[in-house]
Short mmCIF file of the C-alpha atoms (twelve columns), coordinates in Angstrom:
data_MODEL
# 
_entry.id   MODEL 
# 
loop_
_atom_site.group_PDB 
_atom_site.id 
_atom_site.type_symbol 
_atom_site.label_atom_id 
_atom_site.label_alt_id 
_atom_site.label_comp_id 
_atom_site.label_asym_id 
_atom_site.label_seq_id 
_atom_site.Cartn_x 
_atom_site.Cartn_y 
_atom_site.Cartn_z 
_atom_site.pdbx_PDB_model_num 
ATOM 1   C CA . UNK A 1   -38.106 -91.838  55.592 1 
ATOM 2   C CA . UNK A 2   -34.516 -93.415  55.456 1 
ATOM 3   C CA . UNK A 3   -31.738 -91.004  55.466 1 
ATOM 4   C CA . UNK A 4   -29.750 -90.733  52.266 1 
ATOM 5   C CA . UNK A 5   -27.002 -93.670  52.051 1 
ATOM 6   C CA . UNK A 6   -24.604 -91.126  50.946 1 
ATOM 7   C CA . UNK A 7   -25.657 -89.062  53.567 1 
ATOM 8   C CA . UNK A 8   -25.289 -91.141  56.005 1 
ATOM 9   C CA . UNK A 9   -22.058 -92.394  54.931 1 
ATOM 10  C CA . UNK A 10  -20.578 -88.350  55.273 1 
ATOM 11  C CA . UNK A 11  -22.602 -88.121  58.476 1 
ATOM 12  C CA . UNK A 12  -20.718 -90.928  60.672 1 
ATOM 13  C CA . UNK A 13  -17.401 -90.638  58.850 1 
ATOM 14  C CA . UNK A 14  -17.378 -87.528  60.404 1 
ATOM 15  C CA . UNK A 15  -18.358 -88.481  63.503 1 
ATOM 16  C CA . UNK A 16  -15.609 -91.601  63.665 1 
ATOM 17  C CA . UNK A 17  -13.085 -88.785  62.577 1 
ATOM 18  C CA . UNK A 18  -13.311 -87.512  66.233 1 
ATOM 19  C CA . UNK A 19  -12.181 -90.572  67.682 1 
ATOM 20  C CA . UNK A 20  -8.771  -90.889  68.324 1 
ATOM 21  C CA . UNK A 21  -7.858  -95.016  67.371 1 
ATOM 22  C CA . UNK A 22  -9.391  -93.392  63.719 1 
ATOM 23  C CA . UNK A 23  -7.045  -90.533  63.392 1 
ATOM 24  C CA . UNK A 24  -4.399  -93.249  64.527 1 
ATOM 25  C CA . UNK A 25  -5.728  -95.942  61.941 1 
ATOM 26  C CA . UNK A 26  -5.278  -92.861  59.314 1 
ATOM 27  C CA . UNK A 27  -2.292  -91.534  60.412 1 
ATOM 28  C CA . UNK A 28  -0.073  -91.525  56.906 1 
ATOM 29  C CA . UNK A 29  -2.706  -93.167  55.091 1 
ATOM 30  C CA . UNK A 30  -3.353  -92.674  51.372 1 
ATOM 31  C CA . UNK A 31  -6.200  -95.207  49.953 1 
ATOM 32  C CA . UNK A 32  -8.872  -95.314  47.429 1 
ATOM 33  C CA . UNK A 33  -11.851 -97.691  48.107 1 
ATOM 34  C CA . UNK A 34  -14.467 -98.486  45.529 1 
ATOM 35  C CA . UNK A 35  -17.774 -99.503  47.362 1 
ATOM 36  C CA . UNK A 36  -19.866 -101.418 44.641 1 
ATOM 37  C CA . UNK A 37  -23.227 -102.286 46.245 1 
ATOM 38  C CA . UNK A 38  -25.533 -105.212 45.192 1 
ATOM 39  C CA . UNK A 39  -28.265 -103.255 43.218 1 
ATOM 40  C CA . UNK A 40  -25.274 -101.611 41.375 1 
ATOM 41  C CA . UNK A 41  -24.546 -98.611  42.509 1 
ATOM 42  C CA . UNK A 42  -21.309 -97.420  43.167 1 
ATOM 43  C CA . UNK A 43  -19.162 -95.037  45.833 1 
ATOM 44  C CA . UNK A 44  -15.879 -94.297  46.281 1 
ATOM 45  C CA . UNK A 45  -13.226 -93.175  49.581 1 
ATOM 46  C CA . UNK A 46  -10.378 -90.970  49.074 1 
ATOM 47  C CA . UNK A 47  -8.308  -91.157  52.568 1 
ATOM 48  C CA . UNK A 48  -5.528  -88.844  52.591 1 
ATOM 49  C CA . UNK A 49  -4.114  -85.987  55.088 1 
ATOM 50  C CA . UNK A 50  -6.029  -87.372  58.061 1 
ATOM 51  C CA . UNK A 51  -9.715  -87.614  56.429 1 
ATOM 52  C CA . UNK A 52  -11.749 -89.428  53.890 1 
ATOM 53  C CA . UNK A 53  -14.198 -88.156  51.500 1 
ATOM 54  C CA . UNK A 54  -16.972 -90.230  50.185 1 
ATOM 55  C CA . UNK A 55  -18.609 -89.463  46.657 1 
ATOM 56  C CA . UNK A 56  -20.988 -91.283  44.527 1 
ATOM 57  C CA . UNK A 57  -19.246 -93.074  41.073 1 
ATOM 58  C CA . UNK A 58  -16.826 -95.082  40.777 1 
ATOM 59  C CA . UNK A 59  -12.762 -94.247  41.208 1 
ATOM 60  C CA . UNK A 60  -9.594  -95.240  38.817 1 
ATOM 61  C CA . UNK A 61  -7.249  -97.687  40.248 1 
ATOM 62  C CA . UNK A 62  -9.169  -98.475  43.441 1 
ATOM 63  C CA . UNK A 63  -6.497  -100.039 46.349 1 
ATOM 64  C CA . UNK A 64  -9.496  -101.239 47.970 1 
ATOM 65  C CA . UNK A 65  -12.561 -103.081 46.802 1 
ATOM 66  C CA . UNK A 66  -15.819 -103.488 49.185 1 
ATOM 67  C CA . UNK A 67  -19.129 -105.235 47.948 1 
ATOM 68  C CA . UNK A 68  -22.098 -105.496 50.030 1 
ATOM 69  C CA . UNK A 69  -25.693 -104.622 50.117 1 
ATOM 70  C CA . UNK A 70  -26.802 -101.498 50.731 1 
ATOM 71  C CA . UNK A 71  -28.534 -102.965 54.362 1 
ATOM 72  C CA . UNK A 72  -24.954 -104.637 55.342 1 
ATOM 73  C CA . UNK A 73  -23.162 -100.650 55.083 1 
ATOM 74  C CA . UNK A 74  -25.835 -98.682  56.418 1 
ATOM 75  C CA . UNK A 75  -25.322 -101.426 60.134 1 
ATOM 76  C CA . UNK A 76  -21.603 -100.708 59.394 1 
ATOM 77  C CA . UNK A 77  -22.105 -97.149  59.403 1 
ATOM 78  C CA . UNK A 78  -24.407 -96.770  62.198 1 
ATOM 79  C CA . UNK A 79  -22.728 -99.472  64.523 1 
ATOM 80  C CA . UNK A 80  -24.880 -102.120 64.337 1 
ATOM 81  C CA . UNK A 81  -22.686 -104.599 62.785 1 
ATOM 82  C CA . UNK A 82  -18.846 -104.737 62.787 1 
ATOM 83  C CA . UNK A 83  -16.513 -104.844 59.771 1 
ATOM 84  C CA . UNK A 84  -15.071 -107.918 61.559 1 
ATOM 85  C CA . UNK A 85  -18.484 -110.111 61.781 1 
ATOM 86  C CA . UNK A 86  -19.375 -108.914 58.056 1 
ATOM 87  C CA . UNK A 87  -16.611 -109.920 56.616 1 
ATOM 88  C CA . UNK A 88  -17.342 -113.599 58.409 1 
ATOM 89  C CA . UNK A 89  -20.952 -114.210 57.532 1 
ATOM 90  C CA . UNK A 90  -19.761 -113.080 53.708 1 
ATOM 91  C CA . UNK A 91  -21.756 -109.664 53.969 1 
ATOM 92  C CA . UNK A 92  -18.925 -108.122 53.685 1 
ATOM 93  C CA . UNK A 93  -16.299 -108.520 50.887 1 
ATOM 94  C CA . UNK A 94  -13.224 -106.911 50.647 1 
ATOM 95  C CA . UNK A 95  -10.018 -107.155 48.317 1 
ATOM 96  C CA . UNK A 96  -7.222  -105.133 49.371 1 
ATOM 97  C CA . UNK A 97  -4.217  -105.881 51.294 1 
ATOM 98  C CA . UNK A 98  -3.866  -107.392 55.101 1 
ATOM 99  C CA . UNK A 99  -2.649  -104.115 56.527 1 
ATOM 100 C CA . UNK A 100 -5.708  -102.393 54.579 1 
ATOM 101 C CA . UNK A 101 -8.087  -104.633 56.018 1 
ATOM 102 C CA . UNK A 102 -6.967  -104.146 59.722 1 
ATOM 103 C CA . UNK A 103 -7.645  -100.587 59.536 1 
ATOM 104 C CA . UNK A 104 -11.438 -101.348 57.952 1 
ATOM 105 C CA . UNK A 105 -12.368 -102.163 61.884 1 
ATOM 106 C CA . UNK A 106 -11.237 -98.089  62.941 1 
ATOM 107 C CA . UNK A 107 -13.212 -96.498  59.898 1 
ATOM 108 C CA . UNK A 108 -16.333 -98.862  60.155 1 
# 
């Protein structure tokens, strides 16, 4: 059985949080992302104080926006595929500013 993407999603944010280029990356970093997936369902990040939080639904007044398939963010999540090389073979797309895409490559 696959695990939950939301699950997942909590799961290695979590993990990344330990690592200390991703508490750099969020180091005075307030964003909301709205993650809007091929087969139409929707998540959305609050960063803020050091952590992000990841909920199903969508958010007001995203700063970010990511679309992908659901296949594309579960390699993402689980390192199998960086934010980088997504974004390049157009599995990845993401509208937000420069600075907010450099910081992608520390969370993913």
């Amino acid at each position: 059985m696959t695990i939950d993407l939301l699950e997942l999603m909590r799961e290695r944010i979590a993990i990344g949080l330990e690592r200390e280029k991703t508490q750099e990356a969020l180091e005075g970093w307030e964003r909301k992302a709205l993650l809007s997936l091929k087969d139409g369902k929707q998540y959305h990040f609050l960063v803020a104080d050091g952590t992000i939080q990841v909920n199903e639904g969508p958010v007001d007044n995203p700063d970010m926006r990511i679309q992908a398939s659901e296949d594309t963010i579960r390699k993402l999540f689980l390192e199998q595929m960086g934010a980088t090389a997504a974004i390049l073979k157009r599995k990845l797309k993401v509208k937000g500013s420069a600075s907010d895409l450099m910081k992608l490559k520390h969370i993913f």
